[in-house]
C-alpha positions as CSV (number, residue, x, y, z in Angstrom):
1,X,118.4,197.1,28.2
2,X,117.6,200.7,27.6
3,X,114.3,201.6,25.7
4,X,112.4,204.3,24.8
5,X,108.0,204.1,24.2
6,X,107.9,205.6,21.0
7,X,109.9,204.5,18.0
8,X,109.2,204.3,14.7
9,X,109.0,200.1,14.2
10,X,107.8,198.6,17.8
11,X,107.0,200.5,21.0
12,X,109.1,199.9,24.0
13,X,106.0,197.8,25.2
14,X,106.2,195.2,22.4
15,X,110.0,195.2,22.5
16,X,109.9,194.2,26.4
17,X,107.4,191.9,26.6
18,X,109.0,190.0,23.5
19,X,112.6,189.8,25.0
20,X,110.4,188.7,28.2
21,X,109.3,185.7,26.2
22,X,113.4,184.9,25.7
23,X,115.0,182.9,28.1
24,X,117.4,184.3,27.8
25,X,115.7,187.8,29.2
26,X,113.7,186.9,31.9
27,X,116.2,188.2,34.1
28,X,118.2,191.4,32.2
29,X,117.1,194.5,33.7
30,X,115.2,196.8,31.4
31,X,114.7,200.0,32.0
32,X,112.1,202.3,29.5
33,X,113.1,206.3,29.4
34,X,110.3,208.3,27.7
35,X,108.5,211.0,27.8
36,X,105.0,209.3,28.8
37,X,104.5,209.6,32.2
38,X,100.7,208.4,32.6
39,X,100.2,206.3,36.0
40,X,98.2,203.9,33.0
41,X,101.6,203.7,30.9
42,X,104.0,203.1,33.8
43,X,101.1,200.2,35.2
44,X,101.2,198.9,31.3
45,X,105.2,199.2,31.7
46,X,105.4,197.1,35.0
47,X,103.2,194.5,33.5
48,X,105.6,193.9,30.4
49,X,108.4,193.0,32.4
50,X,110.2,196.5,32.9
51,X,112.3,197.1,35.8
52,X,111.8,201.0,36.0
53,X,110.7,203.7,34.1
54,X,112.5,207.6,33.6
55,X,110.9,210.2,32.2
56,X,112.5,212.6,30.1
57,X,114.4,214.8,30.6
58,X,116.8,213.6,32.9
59,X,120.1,214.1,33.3
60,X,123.2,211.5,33.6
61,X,123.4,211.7,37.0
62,X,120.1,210.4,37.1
63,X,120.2,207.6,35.2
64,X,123.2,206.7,36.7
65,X,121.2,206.4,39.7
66,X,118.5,204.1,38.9
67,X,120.7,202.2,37.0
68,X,122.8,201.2,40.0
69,X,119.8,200.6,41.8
70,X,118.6,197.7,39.5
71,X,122.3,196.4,39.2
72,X,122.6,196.3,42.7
């Protein structure tokens, strides 16, 4: 799963520690890409259940990357 801190209904936050809940979750990889990049976020991030967090911008190469990383 690929999600971003801000959007306009639920914050990336909410959205992964809900899909944590799922049993069907607890093990997909999520990864948040945003543009907050506060050592407080990314702590607030880990906590939820996220597997690794991008900050924007990055390019494809980058994500790519990290992507693999989790995967692998």
């Amino acid at each position: 799963v690929l999600t971003d801190q801000n959007m306009p209904r639920m914050d990336g936050l909410t959205l992964i520690k809900r899909l944590r809940a799922m049993a069907s979750y607890r093990d997909v990889p999520i990864l948040m890409i945003t543009t907050e990049s506060s050592d407080d976020i990314k702590a607030q991030g880990k906590e939820a259940g996220a597997n690794g967090w991008l900050v924007k911008p990055l390019g494809p190469q980058k994500l790519l990357e990290v992507i693999k990383k989790v995967l692998g």
